[in-house]
Structure formats: structure tokens, C-alpha cells
N, CA, C, O and CB atoms as a CASP TS submission, in Angstrom:
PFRMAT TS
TARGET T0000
AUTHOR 0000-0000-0000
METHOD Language model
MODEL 1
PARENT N/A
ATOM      1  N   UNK     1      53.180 109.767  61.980  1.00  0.00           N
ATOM      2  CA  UNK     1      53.628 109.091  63.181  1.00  0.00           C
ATOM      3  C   UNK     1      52.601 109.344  64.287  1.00  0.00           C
ATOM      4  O   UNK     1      52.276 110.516  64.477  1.00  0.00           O
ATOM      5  CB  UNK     1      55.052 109.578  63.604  1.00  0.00           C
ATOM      6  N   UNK     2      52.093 108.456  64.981  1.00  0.00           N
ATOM      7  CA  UNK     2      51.392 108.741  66.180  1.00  0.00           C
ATOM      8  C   UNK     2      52.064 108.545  67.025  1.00  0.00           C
ATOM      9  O   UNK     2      52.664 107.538  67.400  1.00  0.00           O
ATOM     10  CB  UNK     2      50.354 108.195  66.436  1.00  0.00           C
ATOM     11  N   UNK     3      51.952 110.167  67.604  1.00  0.00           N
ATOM     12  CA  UNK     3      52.354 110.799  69.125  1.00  0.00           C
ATOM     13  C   UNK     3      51.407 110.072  70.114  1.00  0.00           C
ATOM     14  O   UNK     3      51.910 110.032  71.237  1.00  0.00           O
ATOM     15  CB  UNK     3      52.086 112.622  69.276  1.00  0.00           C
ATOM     16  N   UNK     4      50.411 109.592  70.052  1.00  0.00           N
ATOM     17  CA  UNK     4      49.556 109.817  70.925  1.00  0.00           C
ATOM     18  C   UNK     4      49.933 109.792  72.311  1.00  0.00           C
ATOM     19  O   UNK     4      49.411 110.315  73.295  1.00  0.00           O
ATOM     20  CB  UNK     4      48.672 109.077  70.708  1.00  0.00           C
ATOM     21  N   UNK     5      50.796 109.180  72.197  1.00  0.00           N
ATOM     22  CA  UNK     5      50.947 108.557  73.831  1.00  0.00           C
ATOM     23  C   UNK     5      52.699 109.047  74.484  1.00  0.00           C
ATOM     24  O   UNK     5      53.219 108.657  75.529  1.00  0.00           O
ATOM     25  CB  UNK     5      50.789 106.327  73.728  1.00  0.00           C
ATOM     26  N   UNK     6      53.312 110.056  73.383  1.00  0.00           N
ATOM     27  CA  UNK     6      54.341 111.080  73.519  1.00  0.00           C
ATOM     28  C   UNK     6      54.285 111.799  74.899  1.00  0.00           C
ATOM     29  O   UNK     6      53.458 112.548  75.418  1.00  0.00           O
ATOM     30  CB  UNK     6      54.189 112.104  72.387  1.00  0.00           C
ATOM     31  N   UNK     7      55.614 111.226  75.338  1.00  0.00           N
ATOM     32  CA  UNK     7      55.779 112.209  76.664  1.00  0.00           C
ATOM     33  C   UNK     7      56.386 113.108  76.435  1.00  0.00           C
ATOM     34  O   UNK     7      57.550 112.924  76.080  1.00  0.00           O
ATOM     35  CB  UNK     7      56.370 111.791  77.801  1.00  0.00           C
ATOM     36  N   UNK     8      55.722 114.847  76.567  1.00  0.00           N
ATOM     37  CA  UNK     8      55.782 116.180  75.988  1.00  0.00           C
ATOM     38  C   UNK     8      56.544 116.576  77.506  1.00  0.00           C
ATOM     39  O   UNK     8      56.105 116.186  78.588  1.00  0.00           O
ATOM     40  CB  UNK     8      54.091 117.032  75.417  1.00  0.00           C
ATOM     41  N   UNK     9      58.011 117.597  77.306  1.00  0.00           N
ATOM     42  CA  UNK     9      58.309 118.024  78.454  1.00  0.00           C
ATOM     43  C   UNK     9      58.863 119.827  77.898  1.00  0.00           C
ATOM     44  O   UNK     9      59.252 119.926  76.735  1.00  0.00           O
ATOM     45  CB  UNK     9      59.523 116.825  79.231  1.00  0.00           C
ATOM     46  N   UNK    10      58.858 120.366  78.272  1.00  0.00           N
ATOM     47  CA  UNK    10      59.424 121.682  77.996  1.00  0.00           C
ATOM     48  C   UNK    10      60.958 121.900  78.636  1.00  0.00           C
ATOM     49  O   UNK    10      61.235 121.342  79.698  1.00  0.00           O
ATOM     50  CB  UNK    10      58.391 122.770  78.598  1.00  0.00           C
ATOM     51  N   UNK    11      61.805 122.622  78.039  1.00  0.00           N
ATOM     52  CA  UNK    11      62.939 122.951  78.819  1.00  0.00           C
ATOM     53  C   UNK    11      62.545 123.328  79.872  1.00  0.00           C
ATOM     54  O   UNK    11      61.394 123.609  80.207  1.00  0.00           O
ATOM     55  CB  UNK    11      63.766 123.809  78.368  1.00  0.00           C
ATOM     56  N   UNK    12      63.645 123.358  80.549  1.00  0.00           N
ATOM     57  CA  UNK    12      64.165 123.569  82.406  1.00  0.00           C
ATOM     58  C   UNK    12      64.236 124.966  82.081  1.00  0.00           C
ATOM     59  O   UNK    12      63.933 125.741  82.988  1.00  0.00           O
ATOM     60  CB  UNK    12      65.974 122.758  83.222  1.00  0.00           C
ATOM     61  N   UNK    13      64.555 125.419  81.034  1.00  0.00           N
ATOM     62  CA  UNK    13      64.632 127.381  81.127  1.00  0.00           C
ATOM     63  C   UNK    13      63.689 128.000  80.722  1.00  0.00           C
ATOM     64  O   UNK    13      63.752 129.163  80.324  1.00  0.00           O
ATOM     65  CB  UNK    13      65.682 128.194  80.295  1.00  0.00           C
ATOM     66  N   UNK    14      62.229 126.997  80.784  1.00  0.00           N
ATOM     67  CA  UNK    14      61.081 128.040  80.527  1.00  0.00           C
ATOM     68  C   UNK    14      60.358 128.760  81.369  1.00  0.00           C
ATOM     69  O   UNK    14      60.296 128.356  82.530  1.00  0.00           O
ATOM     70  CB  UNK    14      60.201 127.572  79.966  1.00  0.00           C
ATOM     71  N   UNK    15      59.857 129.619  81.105  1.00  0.00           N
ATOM     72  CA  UNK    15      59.363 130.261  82.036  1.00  0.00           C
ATOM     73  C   UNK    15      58.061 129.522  82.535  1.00  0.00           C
ATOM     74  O   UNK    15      57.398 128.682  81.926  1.00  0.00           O
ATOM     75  CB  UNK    15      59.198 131.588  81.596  1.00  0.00           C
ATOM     76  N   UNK    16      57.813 130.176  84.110  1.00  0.00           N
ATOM     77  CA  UNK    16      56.891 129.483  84.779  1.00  0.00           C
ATOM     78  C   UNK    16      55.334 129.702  84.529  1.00  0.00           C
ATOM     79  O   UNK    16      54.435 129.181  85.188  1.00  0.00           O
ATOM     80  CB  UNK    16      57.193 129.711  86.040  1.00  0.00           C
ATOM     81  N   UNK    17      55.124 130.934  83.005  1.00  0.00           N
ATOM     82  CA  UNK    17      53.663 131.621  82.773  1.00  0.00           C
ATOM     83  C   UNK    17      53.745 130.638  81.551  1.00  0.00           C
ATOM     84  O   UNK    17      52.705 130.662  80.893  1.00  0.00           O
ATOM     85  CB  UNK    17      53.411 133.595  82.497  1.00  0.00           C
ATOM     86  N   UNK    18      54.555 129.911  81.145  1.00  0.00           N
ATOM     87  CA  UNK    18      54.872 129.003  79.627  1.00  0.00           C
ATOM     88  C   UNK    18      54.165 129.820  78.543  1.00  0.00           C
ATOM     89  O   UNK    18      53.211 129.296  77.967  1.00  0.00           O
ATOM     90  CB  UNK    18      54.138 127.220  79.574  1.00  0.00           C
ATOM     91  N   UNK    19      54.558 131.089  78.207  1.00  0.00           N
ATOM     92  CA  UNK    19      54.557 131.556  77.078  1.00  0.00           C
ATOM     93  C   UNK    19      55.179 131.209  76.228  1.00  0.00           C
ATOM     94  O   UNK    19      56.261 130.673  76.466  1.00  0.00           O
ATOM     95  CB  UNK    19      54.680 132.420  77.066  1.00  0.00           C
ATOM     96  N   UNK    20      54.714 131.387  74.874  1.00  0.00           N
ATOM     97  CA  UNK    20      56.058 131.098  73.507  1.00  0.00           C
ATOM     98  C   UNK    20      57.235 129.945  73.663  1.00  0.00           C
ATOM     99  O   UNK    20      58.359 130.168  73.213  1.00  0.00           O
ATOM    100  CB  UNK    20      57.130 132.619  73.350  1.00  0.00           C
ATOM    101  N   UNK    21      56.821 128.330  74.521  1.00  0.00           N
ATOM    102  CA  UNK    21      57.982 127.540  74.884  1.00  0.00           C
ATOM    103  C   UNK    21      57.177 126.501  73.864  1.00  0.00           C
ATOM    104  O   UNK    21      55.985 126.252  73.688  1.00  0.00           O
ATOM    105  CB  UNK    21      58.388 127.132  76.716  1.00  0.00           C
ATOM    106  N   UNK    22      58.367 126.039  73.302  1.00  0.00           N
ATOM    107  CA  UNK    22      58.235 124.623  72.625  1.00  0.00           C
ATOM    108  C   UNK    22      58.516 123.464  73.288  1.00  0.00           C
ATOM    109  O   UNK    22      59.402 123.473  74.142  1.00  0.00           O
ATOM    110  CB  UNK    22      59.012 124.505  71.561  1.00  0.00           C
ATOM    111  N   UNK    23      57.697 122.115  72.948  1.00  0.00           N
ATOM    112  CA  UNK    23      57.984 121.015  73.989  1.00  0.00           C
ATOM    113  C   UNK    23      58.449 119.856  73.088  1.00  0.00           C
ATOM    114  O   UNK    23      58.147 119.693  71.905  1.00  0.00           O
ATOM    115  CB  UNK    23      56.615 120.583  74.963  1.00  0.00           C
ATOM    116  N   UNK    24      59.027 119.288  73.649  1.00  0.00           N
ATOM    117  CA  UNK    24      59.537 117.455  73.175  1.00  0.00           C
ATOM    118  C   UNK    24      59.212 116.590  73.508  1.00  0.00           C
ATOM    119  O   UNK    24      58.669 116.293  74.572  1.00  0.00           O
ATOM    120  CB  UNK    24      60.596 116.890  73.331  1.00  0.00           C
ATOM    121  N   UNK    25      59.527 115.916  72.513  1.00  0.00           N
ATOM    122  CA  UNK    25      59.063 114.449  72.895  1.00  0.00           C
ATOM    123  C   UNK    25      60.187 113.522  72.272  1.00  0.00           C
ATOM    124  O   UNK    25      60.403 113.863  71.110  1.00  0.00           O
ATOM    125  CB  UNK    25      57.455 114.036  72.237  1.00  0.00           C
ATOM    126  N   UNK    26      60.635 112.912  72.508  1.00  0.00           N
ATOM    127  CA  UNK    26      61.764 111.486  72.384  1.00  0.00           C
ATOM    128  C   UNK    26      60.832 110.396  71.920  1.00  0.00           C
ATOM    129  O   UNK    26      59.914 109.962  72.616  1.00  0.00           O
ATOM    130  CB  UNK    26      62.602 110.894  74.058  1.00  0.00           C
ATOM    131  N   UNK    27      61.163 109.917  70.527  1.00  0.00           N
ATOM    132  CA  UNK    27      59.711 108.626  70.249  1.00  0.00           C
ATOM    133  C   UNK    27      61.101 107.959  69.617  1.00  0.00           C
ATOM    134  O   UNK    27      62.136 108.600  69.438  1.00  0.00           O
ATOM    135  CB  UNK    27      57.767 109.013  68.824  1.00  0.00           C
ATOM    136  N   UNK    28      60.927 106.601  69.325  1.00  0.00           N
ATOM    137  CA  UNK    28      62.041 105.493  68.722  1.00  0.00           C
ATOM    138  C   UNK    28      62.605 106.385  67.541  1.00  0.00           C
ATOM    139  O   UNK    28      61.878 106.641  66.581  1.00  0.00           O
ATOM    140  CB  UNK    28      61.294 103.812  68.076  1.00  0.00           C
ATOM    141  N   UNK    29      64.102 106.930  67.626  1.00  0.00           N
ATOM    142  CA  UNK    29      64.902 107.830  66.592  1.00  0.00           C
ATOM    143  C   UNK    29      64.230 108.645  65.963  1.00  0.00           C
ATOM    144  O   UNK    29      64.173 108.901  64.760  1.00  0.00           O
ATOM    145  CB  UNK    29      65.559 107.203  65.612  1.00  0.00           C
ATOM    146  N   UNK    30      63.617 109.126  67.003  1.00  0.00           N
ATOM    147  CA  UNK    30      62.844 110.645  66.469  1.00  0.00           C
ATOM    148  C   UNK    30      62.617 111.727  67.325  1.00  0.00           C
ATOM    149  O   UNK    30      61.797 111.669  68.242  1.00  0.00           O
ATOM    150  CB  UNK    30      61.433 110.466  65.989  1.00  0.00           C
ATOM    151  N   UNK    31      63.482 112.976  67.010  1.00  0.00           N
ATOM    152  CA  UNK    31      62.498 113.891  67.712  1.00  0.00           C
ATOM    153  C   UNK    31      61.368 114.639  67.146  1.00  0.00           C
ATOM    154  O   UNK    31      61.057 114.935  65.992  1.00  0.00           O
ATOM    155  CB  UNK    31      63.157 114.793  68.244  1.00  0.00           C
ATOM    156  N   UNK    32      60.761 114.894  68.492  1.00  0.00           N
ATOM    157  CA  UNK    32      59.188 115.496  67.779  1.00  0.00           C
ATOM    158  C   UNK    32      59.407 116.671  68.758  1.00  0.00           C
ATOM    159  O   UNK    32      60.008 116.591  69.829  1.00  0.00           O
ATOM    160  CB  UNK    32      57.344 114.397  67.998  1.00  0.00           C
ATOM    161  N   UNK    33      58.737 117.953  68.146  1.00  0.00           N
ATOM    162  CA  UNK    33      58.763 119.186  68.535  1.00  0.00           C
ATOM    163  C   UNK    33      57.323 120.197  68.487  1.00  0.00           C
ATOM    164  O   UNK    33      57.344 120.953  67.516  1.00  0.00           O
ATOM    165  CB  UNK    33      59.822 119.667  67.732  1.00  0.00           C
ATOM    166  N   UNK    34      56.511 120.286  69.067  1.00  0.00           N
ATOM    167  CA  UNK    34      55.602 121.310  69.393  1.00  0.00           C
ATOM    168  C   UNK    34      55.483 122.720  70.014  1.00  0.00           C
ATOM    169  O   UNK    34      56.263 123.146  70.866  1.00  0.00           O
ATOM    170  CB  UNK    34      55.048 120.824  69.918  1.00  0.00           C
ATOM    171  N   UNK    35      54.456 123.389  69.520  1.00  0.00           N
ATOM    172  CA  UNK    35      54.555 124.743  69.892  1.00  0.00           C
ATOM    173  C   UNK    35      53.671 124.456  71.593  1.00  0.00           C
ATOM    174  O   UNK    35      52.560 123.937  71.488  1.00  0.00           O
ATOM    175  CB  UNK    35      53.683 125.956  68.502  1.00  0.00           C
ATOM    176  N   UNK    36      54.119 124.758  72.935  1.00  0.00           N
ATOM    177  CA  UNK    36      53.198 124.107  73.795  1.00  0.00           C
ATOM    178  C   UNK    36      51.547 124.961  74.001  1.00  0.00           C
ATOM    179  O   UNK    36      50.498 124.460  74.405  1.00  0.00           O
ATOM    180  CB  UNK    36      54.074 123.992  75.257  1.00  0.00           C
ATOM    181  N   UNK    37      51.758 126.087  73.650  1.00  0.00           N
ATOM    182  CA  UNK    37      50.315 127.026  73.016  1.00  0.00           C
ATOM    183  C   UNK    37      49.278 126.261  72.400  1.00  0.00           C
ATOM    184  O   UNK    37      48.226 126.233  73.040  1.00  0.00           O
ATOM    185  CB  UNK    37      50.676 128.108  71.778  1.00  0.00           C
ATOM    186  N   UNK    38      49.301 125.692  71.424  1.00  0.00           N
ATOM    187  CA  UNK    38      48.919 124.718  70.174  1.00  0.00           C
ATOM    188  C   UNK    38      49.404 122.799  70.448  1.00  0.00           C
ATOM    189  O   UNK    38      49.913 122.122  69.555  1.00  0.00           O
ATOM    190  CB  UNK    38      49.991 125.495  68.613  1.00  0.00           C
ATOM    191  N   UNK    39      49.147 122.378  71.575  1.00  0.00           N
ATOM    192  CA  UNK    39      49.486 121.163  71.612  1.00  0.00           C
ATOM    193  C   UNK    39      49.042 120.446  70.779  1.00  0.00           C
ATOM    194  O   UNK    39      49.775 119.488  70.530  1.00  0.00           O
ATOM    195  CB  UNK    39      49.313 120.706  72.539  1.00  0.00           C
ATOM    196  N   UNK    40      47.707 120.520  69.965  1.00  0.00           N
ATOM    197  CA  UNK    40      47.310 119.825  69.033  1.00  0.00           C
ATOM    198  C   UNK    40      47.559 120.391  67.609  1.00  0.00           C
ATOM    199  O   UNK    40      46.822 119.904  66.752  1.00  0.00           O
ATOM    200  CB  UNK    40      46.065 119.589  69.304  1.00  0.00           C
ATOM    201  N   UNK    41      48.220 121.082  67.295  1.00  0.00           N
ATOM    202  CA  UNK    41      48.761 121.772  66.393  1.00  0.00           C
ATOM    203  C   UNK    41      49.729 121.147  65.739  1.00  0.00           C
ATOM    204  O   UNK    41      49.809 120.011  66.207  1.00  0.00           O
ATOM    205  CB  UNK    41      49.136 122.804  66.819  1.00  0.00           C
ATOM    206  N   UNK    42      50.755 121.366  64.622  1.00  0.00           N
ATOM    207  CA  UNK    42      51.808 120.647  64.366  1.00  0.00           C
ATOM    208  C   UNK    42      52.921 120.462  64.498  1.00  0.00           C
ATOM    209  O   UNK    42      53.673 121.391  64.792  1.00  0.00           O
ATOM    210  CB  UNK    42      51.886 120.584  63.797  1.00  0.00           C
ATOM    211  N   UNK    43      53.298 119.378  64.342  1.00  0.00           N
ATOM    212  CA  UNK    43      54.613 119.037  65.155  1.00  0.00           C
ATOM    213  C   UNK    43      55.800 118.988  64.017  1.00  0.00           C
ATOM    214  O   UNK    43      55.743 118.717  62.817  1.00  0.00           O
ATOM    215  CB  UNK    43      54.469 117.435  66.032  1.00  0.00           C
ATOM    216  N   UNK    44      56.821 119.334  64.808  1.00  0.00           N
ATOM    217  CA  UNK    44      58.540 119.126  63.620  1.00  0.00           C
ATOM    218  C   UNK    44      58.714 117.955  64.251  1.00  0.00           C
ATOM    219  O   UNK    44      58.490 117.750  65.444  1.00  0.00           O
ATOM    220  CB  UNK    44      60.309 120.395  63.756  1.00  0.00           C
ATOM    221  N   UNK    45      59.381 116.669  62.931  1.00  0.00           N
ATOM    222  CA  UNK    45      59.527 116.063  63.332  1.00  0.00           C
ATOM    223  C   UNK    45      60.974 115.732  62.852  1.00  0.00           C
ATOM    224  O   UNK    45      61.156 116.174  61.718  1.00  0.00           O
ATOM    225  CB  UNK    45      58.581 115.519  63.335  1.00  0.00           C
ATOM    226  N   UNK    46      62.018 115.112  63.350  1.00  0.00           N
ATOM    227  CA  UNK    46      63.681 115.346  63.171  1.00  0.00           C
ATOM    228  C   UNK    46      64.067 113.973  63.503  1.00  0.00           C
ATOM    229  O   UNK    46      63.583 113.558  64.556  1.00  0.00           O
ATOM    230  CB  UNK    46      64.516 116.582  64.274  1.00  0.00           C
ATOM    231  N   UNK    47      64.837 113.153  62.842  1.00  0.00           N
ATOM    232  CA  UNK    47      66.054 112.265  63.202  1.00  0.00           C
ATOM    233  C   UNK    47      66.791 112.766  64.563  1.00  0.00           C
ATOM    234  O   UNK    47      67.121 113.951  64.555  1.00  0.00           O
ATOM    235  CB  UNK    47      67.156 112.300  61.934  1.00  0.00           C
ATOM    236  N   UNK    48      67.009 112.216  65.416  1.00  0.00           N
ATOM    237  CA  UNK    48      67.555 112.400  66.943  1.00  0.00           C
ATOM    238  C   UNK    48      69.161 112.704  65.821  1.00  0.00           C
ATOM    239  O   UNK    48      69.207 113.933  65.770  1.00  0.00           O
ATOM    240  CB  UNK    48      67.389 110.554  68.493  1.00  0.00           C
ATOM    241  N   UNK    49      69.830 112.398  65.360  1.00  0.00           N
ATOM    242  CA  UNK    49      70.867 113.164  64.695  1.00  0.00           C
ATOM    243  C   UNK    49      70.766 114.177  64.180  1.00  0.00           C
ATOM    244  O   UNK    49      71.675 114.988  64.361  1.00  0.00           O
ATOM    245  CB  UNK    49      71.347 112.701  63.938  1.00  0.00           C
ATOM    246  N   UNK    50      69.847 114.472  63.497  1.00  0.00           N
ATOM    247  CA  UNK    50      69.228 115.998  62.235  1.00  0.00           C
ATOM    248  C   UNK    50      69.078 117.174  63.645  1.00  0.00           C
ATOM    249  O   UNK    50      69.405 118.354  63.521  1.00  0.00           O
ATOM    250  CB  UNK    50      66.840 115.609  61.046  1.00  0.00           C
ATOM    251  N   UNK    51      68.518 116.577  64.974  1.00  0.00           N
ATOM    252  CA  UNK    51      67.801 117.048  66.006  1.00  0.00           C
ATOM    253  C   UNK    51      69.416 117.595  66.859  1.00  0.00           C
ATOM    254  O   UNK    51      69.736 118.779  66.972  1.00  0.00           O
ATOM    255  CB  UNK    51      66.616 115.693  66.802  1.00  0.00           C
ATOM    256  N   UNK    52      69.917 116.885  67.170  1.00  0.00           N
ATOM    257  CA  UNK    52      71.328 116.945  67.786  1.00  0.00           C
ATOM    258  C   UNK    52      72.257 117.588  67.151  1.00  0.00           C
ATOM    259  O   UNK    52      73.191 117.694  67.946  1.00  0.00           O
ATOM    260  CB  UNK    52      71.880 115.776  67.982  1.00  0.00           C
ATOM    261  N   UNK    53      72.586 118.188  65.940  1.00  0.00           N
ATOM    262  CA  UNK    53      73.343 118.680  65.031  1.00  0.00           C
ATOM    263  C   UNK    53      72.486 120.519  64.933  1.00  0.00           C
ATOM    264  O   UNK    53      73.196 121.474  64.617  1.00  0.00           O
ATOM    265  CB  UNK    53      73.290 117.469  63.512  1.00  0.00           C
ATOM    266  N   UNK    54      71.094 120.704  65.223  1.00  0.00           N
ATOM    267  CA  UNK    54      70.936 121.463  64.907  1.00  0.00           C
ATOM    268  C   UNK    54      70.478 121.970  66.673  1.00  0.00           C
ATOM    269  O   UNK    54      70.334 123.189  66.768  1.00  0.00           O
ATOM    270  CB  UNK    54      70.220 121.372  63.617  1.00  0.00           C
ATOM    271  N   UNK    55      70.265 121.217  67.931  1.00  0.00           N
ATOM    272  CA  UNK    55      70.529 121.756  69.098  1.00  0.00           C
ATOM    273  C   UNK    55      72.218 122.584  69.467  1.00  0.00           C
ATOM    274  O   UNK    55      72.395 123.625  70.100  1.00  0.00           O
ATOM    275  CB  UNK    55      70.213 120.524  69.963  1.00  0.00           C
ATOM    276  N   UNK    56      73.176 121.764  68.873  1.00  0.00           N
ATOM    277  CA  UNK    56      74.359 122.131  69.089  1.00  0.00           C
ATOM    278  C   UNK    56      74.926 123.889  67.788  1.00  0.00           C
ATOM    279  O   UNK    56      75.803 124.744  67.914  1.00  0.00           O
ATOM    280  CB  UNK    56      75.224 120.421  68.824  1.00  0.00           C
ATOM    281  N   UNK    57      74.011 123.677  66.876  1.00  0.00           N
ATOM    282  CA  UNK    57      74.115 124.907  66.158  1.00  0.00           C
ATOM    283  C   UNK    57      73.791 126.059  67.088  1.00  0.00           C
ATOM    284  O   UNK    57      74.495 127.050  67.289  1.00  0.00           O
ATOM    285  CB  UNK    57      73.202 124.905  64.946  1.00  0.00           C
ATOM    286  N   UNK    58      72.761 125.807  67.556  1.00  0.00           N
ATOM    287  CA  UNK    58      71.692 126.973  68.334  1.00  0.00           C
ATOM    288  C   UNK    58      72.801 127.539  69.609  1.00  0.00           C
ATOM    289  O   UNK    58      73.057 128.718  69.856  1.00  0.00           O
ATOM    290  CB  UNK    58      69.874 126.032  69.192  1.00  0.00           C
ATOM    291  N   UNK    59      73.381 126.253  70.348  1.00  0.00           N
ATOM    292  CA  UNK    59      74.087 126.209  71.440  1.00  0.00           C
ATOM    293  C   UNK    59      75.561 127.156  70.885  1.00  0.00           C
ATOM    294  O   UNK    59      76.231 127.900  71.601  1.00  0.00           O
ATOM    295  CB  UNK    59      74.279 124.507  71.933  1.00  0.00           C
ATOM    296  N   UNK    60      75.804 126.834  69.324  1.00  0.00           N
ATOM    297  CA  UNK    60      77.395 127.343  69.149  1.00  0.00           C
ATOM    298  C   UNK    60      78.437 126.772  69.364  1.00  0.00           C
ATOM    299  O   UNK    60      79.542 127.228  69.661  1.00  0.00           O
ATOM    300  CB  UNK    60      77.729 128.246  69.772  1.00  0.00           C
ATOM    301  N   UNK    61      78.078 125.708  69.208  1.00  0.00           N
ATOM    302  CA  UNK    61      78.768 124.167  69.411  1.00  0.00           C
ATOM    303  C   UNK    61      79.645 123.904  68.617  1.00  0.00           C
ATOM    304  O   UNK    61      80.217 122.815  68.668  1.00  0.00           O
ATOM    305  CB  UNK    61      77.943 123.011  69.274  1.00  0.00           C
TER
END
């Protein structure tokens, strides 16, 4: 899939030195996930459902 043109945002609860934060991107029924350290590095890429099922795990949902 080309990201190229992926708008990458980090959570609202990262810290402001952005150590160790992963970033997103929203592309047509997909999420995409990066380490923001390694932006050109590789990305997870998830069904916005596969993605939503396993945010709400993390959360304890």
C-alpha cells in the first residue's frame, strides 16, 4: 500500500520529547501504524475493524 501521502499523527498522550510513541494514519479501511523513531521503517497495517476491536482490548473495553 502506498502511504506516501499518509497523514501520520501521534496520540494526544504522548509525550512532548516523543520517545517510544507510535503514529497513525487513517488510509481508505485501513489502519496503518508506525514506530514514530523509524518513520521510514515498517508499518502494521489493520482493517479499521481488526484496528478497533484490538484499540478497545488495550482500553478494557
Amino acid at each position: 500500500m502506498d502511504l506516501t501521502d499518509a497523514r501520520w499523527r501521534k496520540a494526544s498522550r504522548s509525550t512532548e520529547k516523543g520517545d517510544a510513541c507510535v503514529e497513525m494514519a487513517t488510509v481508505p479501511g485501513t489502519v496503518a501504524v508506525r514506530d514514530s523513531v523509524d518513520p521510514e521503517g515498517p508499518k502494521i497495517l489493520l482493517a479499521r475493524a481488526d484496528f478497533r476491536r484490538f484499540a478497545n482490548a488495550v482500553r478494557g473495553i
